[in-house]
C-alpha positions, 0 to 999 in steps of 0.5 A, spaced: 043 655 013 041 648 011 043 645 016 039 650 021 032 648 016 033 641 017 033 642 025 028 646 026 024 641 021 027 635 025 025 638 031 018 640 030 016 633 026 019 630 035 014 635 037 008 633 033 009 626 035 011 627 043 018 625 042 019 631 046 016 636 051 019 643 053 024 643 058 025 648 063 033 651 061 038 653 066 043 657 063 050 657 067 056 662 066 062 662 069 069 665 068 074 659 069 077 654 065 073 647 063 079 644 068 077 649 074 073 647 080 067 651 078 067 647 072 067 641 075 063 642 081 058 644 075 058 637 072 055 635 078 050 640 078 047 639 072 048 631 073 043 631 079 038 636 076 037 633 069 037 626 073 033 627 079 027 632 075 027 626 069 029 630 063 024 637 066 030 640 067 035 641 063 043 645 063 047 649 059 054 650 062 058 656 058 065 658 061 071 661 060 068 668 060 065 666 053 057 670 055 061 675 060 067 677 061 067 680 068 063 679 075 060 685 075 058 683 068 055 677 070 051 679 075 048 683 071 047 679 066 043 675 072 039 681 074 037 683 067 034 675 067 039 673 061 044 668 066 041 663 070 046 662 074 053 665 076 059 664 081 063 670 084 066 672 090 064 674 097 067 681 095 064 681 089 057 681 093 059 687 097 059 692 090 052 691 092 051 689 100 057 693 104 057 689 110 058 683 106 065 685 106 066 684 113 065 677 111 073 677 107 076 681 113 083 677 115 084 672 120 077 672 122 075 665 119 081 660 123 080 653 119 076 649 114 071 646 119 069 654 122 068 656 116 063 650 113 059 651 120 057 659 118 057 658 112 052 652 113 047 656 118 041 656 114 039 662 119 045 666 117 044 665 110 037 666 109 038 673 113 044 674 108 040 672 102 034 677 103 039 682 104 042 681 098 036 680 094 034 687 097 040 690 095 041 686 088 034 685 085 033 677 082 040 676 085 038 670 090 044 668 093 044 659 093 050 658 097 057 661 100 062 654 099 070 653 099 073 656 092 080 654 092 082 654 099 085 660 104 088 666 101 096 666 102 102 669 101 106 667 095 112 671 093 119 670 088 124 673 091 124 672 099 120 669 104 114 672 109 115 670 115 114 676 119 108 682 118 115 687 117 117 682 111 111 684 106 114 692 107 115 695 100 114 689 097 109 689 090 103 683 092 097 681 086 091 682 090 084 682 087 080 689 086 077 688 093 078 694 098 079 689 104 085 685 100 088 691 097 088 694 106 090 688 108 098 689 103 097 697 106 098 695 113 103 691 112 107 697 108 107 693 102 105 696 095 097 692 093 097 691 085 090 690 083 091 685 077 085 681 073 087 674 074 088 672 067 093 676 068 097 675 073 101 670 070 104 674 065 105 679 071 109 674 076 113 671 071 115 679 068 116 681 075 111 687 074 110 684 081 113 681 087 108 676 089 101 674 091 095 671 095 093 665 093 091 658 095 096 652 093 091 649 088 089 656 083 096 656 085 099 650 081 093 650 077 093 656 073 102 654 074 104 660 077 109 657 081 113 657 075 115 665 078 114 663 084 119 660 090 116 661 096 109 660 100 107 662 106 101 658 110 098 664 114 091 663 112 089 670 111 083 669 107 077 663 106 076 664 099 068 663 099 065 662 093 058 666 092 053 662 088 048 667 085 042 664 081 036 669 078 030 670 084 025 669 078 028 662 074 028 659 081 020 662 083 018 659 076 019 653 078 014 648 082 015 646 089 018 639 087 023 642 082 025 647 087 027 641 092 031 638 086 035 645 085 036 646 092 038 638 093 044 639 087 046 645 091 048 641 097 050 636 091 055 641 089 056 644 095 060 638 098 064 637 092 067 645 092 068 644 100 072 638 098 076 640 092 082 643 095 083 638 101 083 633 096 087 637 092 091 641 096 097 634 097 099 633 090 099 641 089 104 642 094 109 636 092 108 640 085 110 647 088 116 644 091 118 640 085 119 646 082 124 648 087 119 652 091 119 653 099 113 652 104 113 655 111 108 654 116 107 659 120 108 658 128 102 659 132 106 665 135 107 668 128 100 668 126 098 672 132 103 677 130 101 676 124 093 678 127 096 683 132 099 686 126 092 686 121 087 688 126 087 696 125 084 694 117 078 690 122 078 696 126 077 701 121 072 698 117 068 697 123 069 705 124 067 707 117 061 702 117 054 704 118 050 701 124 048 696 119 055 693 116 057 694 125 051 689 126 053 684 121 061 684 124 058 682 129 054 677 128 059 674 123 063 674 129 058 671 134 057 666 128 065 664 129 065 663 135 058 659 136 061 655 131 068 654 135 066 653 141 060 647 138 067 644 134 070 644 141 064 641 145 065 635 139 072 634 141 070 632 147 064 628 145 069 624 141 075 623 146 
């Protein structure tokens, strides 16, 4: 109590001297460990805007679930206005917005630089944005950037090497439909499993593998159950950041330039994480005994062929709507692959 008094008492003698002036607050949320590439990629985010807005703008990081304990939960936290700021996933938009889990179908995205190129459309995530703001009142949409790398198959007591290799086996997925009928369709048993969990999941055997990339992989030492991991590249785990409409508003035009810039900021850094990390995180997989297979190009087609009937349903289910935005994110796909191939020839 007395020290609460003597605050307060500081605090308003700095201000009737005007050694201090209000600061307009953002308070960010997340559910990861201070070790984690959200947390880091914060860092940065709150580096650029406190610096560059002189003091106007001033950060407040609170991670480990310590304010929300749950997507949804967060989310919710930055429609109501009590959140500023919160990272999710693609397919966690889609509880609000359908055709953004047309986004997270499988195979769809084929490498690092396609995806950066549709995710960096200012266009396409302008009309995604305002799709999303409909659907999710104050949930403005920032930006979709690299969260941990491409999900693959990790298992601990055989290797995939084929789709027929997944039947019957038990793999952790994410809550996300797409995910859970991506493991269907290969005749193997999805598991939804919250992620502070799976640990403890893998290493009791309550399931037999997961989908991951090799940097949450270590990072969260799952590779202490698991032996194998398969490079198939099924999934880009785009982080959706998600900023409340009325901070960003409340904000001049200058200041507006200065969060947008930090965005870009952090941004590069998440895009850069995992590439950065991805070496030193599979010598570590293999110290621990553990296997890596890359698929062949053959391989990985049969791994398509095999998955394409989980597009061609949710394209069959979908209303006009989310058959509009398939196709859209697949134009996108292609114009960014064929501008990626034209540079190769630029530069040969």
């Amino acid at each position: 109590m007395k020290k609460s008094i003597l605050t307060l008492v500081a605090s308003s003698v700095l201000l009737a001297t005007g050694a201090v002036s209000a600061a307009t607050e953002f308070n960010v949320v997340h559910l990861t460990s201070p070790e984690s590439y959200n947390h880091q990629s914060l860092l940065v985010f709150k580096n650029h805007l406190e610096t560059r807005s002189n003091g106007e703008i001033k950060v407040n990081i609170y991670g480990s679930g310590q304010l929300c304990g749950s997507g949804k939960e967060c989310i919710a936290g930055v429609q109501a206005g009590m959140f500023d700021y919160f990272p999710t996933t693609v397919s966690e938009i889609a509880y609000y917005w359908k055709p953004a889990e047309s986004f997270d179908l499988p195979y769809l995205l084929p490498n690092d630089r396609v995806a950066e190129c549709v995710y960096g459309n200012d266009e396409f995530m302008s009309d995604v944005r305002q799709n999303v703001i409909k659907k999710a009142p104050n949930v403005r949409l920032m930006m979709v950037a690299n969260s941990g790398g491409w999900r693959n198959f990790a298992t601990t007591k055989k290797a995939i090497k084929t789709p027929a290799d997944v039947e019957g086996m038990k793999i952790r997925t994410v809550p996300a439909k797409v995910q859970q009928d991506l493991v269907k369709q290969l005749d193997g048993s999805p598991t939804p499993i919250a992620w502070p969990e799976v640990y403890t999941a893998l290493s009791t055997g309550v399931v037999e593998g997961t989908k991951n990339g090799i940097v949450d992989i270590v990072q969260s030492r799952f590779h202490e159950s698991l032996d194998y991991l398969t490079l198939d590249g099924h999934a880009y785990m785009g982080g959706a950041w998600l900023m409340s409409d009325m901070k960003f508003n409340s904000l001049s035009p200058e200041l507006k330039r200065v969060v947008l810039d930090a965005i870009e900021a952090q941004q590069q850094y998440l895009n850069s994480y995992p590439k950065h990390n991805e070496y030193a995180s599979y010598e570590v997989f293999k110290q621990s005994n553990g296997t890596i297979y890359n698929p062949t190009v053959a391989e990985k087609e049969a791994f398509k062929a095999a998955t394409k009937p989980v597009i061609d349903s949710w394209a069959a289910a979908a209303n006009g709507e989310g058959k509009q935005w398939l196709e859209r994110f697949q134009t996108e796909i292609k114009t960014c692959e064929a501008q990626i191939e034209a540079s190769y020839n630029l530069t040969m």
